[in-house]
ChimeraX commands (.cxc) that place a marker at each C-alpha (Angstrom):
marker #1 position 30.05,-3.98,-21.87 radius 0.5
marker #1 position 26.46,-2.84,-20.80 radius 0.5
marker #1 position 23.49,-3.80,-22.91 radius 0.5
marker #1 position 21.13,-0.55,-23.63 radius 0.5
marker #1 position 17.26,-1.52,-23.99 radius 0.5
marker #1 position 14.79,0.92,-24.00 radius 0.5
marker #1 position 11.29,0.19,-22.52 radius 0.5
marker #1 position 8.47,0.71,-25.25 radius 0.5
marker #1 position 5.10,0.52,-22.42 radius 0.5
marker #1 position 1.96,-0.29,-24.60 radius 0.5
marker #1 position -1.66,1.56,-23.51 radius 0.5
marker #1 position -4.01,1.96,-26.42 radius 0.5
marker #1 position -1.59,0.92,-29.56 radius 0.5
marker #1 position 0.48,4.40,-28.05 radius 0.5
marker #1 position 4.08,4.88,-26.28 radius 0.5
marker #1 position 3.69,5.95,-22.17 radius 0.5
marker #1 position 5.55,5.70,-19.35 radius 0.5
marker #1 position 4.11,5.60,-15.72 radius 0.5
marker #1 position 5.42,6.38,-12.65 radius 0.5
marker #1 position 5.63,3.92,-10.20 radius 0.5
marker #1 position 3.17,1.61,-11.99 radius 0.5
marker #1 position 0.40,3.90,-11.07 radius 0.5
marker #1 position -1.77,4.61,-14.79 radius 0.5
marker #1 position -3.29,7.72,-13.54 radius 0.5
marker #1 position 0.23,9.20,-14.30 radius 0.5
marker #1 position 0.18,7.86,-17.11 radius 0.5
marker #1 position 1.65,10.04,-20.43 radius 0.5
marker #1 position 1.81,9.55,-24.18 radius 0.5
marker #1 position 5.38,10.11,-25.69 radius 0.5
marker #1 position 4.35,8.93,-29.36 radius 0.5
marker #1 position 1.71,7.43,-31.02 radius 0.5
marker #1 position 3.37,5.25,-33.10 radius 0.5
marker #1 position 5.96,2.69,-30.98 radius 0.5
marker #1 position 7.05,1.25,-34.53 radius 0.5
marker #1 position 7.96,4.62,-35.04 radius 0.5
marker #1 position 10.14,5.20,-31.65 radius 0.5
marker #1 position 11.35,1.52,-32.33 radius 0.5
marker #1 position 12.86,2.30,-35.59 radius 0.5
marker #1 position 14.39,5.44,-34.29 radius 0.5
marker #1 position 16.40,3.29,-31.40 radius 0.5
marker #1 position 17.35,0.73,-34.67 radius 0.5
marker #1 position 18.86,3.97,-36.51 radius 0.5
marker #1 position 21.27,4.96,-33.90 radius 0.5
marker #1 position 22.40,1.36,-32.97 radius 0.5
marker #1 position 20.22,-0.31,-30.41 radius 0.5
marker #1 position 19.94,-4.12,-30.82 radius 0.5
marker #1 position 17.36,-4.89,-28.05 radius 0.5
marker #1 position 14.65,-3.79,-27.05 radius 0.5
marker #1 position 12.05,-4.44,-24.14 radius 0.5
marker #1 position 8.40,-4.20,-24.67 radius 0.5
marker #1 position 5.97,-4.26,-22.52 radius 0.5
marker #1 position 1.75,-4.21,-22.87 radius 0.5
marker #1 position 0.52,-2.11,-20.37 radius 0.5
marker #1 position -2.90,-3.22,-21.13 radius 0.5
marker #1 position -2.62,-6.64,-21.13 radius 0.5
marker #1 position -0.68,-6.49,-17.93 radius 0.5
marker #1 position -3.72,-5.14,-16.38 radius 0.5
marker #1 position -6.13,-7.27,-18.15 radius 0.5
marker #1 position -4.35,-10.21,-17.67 radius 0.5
marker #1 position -4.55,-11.44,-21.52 radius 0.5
marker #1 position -2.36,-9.50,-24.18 radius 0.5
marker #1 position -4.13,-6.76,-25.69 radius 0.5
marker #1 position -1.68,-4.57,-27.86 radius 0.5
marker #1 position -0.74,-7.74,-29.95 radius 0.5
marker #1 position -0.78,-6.23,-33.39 radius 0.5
marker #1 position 1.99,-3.59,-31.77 radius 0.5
marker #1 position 4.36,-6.69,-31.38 radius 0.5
marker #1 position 3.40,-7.65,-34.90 radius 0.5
marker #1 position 3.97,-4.46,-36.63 radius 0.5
marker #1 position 7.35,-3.53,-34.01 radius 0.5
marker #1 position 8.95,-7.15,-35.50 radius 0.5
marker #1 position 8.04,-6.95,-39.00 radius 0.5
marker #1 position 9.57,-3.31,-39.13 radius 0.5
marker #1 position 12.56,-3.85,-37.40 radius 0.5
marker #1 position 15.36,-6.11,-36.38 radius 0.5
marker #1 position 15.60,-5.34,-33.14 radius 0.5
marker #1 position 15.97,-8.14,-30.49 radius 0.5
marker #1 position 12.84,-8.20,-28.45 radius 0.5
marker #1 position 11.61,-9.12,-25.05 radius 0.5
marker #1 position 7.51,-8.82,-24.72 radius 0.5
marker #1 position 5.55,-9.11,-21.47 radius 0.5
marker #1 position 2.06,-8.14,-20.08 radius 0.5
marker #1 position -0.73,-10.46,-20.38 radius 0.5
marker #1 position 0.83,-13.56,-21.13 radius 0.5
marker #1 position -0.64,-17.08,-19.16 radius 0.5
marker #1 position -0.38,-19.34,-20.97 radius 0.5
marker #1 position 1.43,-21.86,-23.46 radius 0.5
marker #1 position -0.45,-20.72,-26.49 radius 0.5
marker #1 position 0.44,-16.92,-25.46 radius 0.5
marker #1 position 4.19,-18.12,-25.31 radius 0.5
marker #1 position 3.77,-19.41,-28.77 radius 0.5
marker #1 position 1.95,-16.58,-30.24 radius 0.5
marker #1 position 4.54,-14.09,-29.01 radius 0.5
marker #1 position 7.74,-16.17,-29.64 radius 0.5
marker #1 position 6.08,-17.04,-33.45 radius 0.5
marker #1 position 5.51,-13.42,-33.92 radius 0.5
marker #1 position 9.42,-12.38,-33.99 radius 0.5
marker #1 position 9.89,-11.57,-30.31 radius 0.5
marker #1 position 12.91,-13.43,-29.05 radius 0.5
marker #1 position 11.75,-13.39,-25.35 radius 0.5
marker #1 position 8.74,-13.27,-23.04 radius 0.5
marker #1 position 9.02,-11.19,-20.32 radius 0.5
marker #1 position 7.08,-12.13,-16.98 radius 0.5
marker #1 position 6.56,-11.26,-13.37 radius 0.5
marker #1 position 3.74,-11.97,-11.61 radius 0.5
marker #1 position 3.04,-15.34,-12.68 radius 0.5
marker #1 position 6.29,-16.79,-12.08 radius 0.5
marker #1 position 5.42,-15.58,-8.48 radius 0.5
marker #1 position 2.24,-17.15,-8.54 radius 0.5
marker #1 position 2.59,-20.03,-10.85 radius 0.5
marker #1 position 6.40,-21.03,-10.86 radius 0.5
marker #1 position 5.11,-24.86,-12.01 radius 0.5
marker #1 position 3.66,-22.80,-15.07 radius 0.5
marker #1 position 7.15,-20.98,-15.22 radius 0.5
marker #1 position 9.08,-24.49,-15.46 radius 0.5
marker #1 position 7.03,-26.19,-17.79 radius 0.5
marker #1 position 7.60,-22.93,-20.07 radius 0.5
marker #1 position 11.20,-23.35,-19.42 radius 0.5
marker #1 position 11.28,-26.88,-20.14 radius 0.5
marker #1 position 9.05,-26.02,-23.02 radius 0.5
marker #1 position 10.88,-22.97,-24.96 radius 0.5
marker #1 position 14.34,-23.08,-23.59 radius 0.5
marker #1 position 15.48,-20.74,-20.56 radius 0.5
marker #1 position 16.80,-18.21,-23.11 radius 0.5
marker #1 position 13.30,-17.45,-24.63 radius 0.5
marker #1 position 12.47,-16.78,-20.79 radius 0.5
marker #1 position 13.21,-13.30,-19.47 radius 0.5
marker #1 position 12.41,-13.29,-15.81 radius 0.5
marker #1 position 11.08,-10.45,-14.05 radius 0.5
marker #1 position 12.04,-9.01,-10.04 radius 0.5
marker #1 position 9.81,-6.09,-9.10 radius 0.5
marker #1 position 11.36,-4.89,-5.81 radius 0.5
marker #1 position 10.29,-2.81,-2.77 radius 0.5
marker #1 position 12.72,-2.93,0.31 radius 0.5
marker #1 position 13.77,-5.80,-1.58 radius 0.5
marker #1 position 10.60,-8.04,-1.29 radius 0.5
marker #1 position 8.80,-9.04,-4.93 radius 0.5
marker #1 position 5.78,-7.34,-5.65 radius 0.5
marker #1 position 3.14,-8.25,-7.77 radius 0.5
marker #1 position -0.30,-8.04,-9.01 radius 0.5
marker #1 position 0.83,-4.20,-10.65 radius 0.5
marker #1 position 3.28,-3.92,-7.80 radius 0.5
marker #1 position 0.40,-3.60,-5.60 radius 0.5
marker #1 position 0.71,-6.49,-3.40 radius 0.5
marker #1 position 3.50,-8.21,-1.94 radius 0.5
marker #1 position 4.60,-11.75,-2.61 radius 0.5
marker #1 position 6.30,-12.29,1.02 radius 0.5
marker #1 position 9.24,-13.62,-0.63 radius 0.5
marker #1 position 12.59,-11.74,-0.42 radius 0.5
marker #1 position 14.87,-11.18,-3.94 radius 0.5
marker #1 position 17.70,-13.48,-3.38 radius 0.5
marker #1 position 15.60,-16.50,-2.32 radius 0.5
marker #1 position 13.20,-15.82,-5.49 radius 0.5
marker #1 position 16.22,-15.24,-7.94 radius 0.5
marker #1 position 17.91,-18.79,-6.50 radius 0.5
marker #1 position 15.08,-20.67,-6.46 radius 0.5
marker #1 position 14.50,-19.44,-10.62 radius 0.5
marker #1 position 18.29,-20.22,-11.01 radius 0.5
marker #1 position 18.15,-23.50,-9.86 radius 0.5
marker #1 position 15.31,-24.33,-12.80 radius 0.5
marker #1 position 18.04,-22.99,-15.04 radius 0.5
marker #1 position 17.04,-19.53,-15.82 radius 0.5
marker #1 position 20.20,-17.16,-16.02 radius 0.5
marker #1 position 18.87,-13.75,-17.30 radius 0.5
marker #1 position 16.73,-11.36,-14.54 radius 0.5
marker #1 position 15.53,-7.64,-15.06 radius 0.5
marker #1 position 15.27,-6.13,-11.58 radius 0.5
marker #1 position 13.01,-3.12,-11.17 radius 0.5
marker #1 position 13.07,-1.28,-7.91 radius 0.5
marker #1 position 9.76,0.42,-7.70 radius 0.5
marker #1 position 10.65,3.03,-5.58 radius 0.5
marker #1 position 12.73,4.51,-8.06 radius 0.5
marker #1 position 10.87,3.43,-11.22 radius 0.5
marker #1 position 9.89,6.78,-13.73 radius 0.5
marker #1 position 11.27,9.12,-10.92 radius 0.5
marker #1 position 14.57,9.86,-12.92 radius 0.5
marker #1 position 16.14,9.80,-9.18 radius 0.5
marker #1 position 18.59,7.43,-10.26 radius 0.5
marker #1 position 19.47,3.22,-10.12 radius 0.5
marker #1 position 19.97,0.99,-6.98 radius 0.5
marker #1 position 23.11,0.53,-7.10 radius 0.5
marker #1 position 23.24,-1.09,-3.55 radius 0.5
marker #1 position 20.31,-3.68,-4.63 radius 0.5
marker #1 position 22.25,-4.25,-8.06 radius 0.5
marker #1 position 25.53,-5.17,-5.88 radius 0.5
marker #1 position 23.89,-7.09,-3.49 radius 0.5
marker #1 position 21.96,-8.95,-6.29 radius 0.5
marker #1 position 25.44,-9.67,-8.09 radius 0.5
marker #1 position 27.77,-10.80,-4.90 radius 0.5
marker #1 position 25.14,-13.72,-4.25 radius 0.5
marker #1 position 24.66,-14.19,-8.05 radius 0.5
marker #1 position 28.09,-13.78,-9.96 radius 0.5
marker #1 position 27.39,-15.23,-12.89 radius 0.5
marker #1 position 24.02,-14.24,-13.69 radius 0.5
marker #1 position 23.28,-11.70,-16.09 radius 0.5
marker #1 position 21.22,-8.95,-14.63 radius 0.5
marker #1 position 19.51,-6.12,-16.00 radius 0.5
marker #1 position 18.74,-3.18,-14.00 radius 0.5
marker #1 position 15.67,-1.17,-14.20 radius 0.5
marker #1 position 13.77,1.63,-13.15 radius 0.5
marker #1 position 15.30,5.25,-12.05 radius 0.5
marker #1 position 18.18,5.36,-14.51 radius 0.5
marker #1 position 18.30,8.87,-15.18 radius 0.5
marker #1 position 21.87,9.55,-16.72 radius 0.5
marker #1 position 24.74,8.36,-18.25 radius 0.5
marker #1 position 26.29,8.36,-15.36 radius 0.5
marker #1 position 23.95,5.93,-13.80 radius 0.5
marker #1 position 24.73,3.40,-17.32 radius 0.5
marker #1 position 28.25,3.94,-15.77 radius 0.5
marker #1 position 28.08,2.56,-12.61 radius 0.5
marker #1 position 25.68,0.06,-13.41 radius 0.5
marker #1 position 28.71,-1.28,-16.14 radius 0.5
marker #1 position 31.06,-0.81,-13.75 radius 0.5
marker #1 position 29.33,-3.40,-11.11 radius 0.5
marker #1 position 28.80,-6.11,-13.56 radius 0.5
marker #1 position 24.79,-5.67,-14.66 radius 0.5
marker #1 position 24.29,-6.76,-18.45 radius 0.5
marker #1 position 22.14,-4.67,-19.22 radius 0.5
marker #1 position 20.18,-1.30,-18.20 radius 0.5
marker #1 position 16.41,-0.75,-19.05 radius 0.5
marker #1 position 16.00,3.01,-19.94 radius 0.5
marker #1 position 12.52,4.67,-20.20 radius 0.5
marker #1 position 11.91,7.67,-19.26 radius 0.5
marker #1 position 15.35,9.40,-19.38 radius 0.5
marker #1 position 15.56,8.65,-23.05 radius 0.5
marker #1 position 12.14,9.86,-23.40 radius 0.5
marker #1 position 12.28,13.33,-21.66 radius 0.5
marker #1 position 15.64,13.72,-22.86 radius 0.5
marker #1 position 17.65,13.17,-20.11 radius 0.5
marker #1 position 20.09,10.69,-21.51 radius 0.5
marker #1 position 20.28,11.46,-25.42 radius 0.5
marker #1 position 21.08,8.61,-28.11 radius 0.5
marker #1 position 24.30,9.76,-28.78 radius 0.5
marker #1 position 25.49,9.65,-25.84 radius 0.5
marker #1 position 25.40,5.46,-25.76 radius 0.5
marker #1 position 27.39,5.33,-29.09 radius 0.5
marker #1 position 30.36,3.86,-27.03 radius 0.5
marker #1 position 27.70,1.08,-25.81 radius 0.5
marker #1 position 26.43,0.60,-29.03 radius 0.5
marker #1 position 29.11,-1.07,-31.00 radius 0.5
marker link #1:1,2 radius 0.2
marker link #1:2,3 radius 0.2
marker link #1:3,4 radius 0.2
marker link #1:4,5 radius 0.2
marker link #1:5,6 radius 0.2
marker link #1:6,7 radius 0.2
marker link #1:7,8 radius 0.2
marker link #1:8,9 radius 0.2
marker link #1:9,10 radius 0.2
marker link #1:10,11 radius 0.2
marker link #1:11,12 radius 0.2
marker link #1:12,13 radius 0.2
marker link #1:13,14 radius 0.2
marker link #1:14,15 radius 0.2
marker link #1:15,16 radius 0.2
marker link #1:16,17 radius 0.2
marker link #1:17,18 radius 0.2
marker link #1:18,19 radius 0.2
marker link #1:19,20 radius 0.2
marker link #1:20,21 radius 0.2
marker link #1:21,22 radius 0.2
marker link #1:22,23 radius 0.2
marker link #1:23,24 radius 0.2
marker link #1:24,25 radius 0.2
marker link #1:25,26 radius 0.2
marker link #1:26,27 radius 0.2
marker link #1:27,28 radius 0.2
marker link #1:28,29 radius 0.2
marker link #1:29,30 radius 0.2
marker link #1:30,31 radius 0.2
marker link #1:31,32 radius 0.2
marker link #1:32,33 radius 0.2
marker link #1:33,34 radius 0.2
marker link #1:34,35 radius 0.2
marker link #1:35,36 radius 0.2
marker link #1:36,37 radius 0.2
marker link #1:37,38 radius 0.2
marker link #1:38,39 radius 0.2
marker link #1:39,40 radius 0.2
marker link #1:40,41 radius 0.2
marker link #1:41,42 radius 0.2
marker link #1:42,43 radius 0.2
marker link #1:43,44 radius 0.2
marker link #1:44,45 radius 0.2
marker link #1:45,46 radius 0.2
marker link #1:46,47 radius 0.2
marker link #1:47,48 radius 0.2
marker link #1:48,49 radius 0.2
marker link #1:49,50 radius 0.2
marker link #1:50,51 radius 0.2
marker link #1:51,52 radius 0.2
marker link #1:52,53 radius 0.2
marker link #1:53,54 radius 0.2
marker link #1:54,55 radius 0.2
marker link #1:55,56 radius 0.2
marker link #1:56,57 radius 0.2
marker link #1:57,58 radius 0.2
marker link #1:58,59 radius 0.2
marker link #1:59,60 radius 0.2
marker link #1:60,61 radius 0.2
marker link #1:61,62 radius 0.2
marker link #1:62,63 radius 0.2
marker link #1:63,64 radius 0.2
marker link #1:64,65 radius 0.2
marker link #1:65,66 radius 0.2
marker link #1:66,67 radius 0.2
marker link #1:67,68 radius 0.2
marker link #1:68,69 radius 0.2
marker link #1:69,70 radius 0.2
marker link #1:70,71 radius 0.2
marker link #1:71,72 radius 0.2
marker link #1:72,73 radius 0.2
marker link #1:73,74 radius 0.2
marker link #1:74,75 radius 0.2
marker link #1:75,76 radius 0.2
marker link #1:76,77 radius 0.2
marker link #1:77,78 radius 0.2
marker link #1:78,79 radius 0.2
marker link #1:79,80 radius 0.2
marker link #1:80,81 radius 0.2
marker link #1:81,82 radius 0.2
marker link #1:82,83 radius 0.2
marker link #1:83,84 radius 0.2
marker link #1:84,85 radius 0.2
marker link #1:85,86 radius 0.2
marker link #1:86,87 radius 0.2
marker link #1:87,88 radius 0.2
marker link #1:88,89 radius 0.2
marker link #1:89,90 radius 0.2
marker link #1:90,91 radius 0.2
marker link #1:91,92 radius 0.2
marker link #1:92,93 radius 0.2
marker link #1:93,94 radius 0.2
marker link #1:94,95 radius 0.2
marker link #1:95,96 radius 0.2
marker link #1:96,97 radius 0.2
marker link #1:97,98 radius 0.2
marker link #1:98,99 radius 0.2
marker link #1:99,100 radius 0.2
marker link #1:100,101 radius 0.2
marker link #1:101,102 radius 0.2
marker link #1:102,103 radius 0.2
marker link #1:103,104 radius 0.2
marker link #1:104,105 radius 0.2
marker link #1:105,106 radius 0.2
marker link #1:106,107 radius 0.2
marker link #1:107,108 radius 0.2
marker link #1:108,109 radius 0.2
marker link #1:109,110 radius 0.2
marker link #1:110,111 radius 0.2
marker link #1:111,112 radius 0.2
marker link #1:112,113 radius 0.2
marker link #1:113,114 radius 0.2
marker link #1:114,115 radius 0.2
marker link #1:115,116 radius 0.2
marker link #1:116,117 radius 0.2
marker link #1:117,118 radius 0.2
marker link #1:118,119 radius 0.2
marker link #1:119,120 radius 0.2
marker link #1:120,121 radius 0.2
marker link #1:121,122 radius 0.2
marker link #1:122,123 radius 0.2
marker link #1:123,124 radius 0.2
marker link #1:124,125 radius 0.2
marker link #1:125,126 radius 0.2
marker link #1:126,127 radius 0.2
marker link #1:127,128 radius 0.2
marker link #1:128,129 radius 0.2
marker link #1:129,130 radius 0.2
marker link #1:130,131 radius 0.2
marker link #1:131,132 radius 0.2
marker link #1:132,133 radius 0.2
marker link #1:133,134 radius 0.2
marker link #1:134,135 radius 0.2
marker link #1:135,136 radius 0.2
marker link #1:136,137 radius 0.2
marker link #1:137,138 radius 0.2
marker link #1:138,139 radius 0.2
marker link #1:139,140 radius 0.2
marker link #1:140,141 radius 0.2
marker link #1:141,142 radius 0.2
marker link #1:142,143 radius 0.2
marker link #1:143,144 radius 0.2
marker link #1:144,145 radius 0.2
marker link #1:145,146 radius 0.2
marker link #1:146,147 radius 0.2
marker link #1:147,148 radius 0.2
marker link #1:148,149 radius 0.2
marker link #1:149,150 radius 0.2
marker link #1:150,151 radius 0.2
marker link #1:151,152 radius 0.2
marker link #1:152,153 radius 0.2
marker link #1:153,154 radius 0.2
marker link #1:154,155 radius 0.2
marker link #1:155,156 radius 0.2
marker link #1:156,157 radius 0.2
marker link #1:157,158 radius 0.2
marker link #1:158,159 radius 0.2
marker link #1:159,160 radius 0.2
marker link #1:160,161 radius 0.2
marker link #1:161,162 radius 0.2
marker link #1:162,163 radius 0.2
marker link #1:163,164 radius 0.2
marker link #1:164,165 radius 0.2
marker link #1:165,166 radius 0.2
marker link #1:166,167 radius 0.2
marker link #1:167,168 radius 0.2
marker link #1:168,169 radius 0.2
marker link #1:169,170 radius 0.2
marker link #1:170,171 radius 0.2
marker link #1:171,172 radius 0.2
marker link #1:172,173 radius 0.2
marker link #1:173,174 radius 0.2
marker link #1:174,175 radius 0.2
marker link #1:175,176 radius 0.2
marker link #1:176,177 radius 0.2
marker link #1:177,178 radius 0.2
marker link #1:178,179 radius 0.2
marker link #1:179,180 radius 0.2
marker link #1:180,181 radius 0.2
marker link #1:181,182 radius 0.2
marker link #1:182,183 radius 0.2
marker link #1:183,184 radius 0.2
marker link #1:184,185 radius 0.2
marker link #1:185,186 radius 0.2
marker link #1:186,187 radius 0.2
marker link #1:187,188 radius 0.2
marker link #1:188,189 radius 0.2
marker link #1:189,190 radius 0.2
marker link #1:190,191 radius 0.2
marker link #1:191,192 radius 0.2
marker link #1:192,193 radius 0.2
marker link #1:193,194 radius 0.2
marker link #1:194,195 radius 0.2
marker link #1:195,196 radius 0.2
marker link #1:196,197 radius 0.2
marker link #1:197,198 radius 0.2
marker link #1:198,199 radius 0.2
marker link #1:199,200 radius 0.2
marker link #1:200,201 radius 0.2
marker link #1:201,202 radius 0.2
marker link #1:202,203 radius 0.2
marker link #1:203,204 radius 0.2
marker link #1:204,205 radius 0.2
marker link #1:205,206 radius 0.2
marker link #1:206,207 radius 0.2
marker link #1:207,208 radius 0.2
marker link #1:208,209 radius 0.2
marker link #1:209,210 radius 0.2
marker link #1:210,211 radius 0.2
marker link #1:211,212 radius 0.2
marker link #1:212,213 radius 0.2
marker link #1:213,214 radius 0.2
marker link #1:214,215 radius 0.2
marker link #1:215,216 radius 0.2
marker link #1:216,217 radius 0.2
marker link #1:217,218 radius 0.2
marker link #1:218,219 radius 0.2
marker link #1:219,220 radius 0.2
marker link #1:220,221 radius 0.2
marker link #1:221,222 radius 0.2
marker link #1:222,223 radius 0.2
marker link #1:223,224 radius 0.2
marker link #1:224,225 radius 0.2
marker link #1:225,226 radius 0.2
marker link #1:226,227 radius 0.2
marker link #1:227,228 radius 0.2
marker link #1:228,229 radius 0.2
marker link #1:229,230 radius 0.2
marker link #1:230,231 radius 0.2
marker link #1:231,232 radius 0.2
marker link #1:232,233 radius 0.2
marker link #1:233,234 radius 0.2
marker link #1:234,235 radius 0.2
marker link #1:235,236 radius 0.2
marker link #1:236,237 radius 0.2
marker link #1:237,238 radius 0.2
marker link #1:238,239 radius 0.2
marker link #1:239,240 radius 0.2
view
């Protein structure tokens, strides 16, 4: 059965989504993410995905005390990215109650870094990021590409032992135009056993669906749950 995580983005301490990574689209949903974090808790979600907008941009984490106050308020099983690069971030986040970093550029960029955190922490505590565009990974805010297609990246990051991937195709990410189903598939014939999370354009329940039906773990939903698209009580038969 289908993990449901919904995204929490960080910019100023608030809830936003963006479209396509750009933050001029940026939009508020809620002030308080401990608040929309408690809300998922009440109606059954275990898991959550977290990600500091801010510090992604910044390249240092900046909405910090939002992790702190998101842990210590709930119970919910979280994965944290932006802004982490180094050990002592790893620590801080992992200390603070998140059960997983989340990261993408740098384990483009630095994949000697990467290992020594999976040596380090475990490959569980690492949640490894795929930002896709006619699948090639993107980086640097999905601005720039890293030359290197999906399936080589994803097999050279299973060979150091890493076995959980979110994949976000950013051609459909905040568009509410639906998943990649093809990518997903394509992902999962090369990959069988690895547990993949898809991300970015889920729009209905429909979309949870088929992404269940062709093997992904779990499904990243943002903006759907936000504007209403896909309500909370519709996931009560993935929620048990």
């Amino acid at each position: 059965m289908i993990e449901i995580i919904p995204a929490i983005d960080i910019i100023d301490g608030k809830c936003v989504r963006l479209s396509q990574g750009d933050y001029d689209t940026k939009k508020i949903y809620n002030e308080s993410p401990v608040e929309v974090a408690k809300e998922f808790e009440e109606a059954g979600i275990k898991r959550l995905h977290m990600v500091d907008l801010d510090g992604a941009k910044q390249s240092k984490i900046i909405n910090f005390k939002t992790l702190e106050s998101v842990t210590s308020n709930t119970k919910l099983k979280i994965d944290f990215g932006g802004g982490i690069k180094t050990n002592e971030d790893v620590e801080a986040v992992l200390n603070t109650g998140a059960a997983m970093i989340n990261i993408g550029s740098v384990a483009v960029k630095q994949p000697e870094l990467v290992e020594d955190w999976i040596k380090q922490f475990g490959a569980s505590k690492i949640l490894l990021g795929a930002d896709v565009r006619d699948e090639n990974i993107m980086i640097s805010g999905w601005q720039q590409s890293a030359n290197l297609n999906i399936i080589n990246y994803i097999s050279a990051y299973i060979n150091r032992g890493v076995d959980q991937i979110f994949c976000t195709d950013i051609s459909k990410d905040g568009l509410l135009q639906g998943a990649s189903i093809d990518l997903y598939k394509k992902i999962l014939k090369a990959f069988p056993q690895l547990h993949l999370i898809a991300s970015g354009g889920i729009t209905s329940i429909d979309d949870i669906e088929e992404l269940d039906a062709i093997g992904c773990s779990g499904a990243i939903i943002g903006k759907a749950l936000y504007e209403g698209r896909i309500q909370l009580n519709q996931l009560k038969k993935y929620l048990q």
